[in-house]
C-alpha positions as MATLAB code, in Angstrom:
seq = 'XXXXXXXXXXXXXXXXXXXXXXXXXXXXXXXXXXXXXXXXXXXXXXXXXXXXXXXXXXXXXXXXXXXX';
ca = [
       9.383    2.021    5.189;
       8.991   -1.116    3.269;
       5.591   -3.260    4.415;
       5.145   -6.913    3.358;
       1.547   -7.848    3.426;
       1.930  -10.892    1.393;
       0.133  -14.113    2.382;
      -2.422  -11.925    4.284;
      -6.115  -12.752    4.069;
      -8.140   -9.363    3.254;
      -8.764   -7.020    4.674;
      -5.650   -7.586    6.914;
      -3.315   -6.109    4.439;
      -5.706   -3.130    3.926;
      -5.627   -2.317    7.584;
      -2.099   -2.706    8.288;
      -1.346   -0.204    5.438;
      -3.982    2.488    6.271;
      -2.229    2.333   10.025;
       1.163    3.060    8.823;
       0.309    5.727    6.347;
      -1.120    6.705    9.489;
       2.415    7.308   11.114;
       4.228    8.568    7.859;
       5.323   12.071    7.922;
       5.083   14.766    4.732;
       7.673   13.227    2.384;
       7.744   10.292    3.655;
       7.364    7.055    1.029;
       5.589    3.585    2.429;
       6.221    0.766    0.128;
       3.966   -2.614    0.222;
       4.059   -5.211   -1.065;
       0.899   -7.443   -2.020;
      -0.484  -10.733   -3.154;
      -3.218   -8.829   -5.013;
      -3.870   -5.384   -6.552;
      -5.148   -3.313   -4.249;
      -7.953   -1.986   -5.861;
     -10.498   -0.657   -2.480;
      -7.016    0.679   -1.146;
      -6.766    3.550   -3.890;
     -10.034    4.730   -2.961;
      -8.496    5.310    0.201;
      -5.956    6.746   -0.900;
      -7.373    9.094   -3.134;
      -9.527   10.105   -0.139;
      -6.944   10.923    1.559;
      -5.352   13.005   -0.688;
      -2.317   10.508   -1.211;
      -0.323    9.775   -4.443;
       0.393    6.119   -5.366;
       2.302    3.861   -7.864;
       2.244    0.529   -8.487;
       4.349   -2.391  -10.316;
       3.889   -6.259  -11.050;
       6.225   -7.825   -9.667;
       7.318  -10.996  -12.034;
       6.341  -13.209   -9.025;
       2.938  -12.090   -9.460;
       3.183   -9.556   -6.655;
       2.752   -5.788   -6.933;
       4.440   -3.344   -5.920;
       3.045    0.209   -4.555;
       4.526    3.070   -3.410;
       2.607    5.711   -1.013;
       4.022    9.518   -1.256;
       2.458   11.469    1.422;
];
């Protein structure tokens, strides 16, 4: 599942991508896409036990993959 939060306000994109991981299954992969780094959503994800990568994009965007 690919998830374009770009030109969100915070903590919009935050919320939309805590509510899918919500509804990914075991081996799933979410993909976003954001204006900024992400930096309160990989406390989440750490919380939650969740493994994460993430690339610049050369627009300036990043890039982060979710593995549940």
């Amino acid at each position: 599942m690919i998830l374009d939060n770009r030109g969100l306000e915070p903590p919009e994109p935050m919320m939309r991508t805590l509510k899918a991981i919500e509804q990914m299954e075991k081996g799933e992969i979410l993909t976003i896409i954001n204006d900024r780094r992400p930096m309160f959503l990989y406390e989440q994800l750490e919380e939650l036990g969740l493994r994460h990568q993430t690339v610049e994009q050369q627009d300036g965007s990043f890039k982060i993959e979710i593995f549940r």
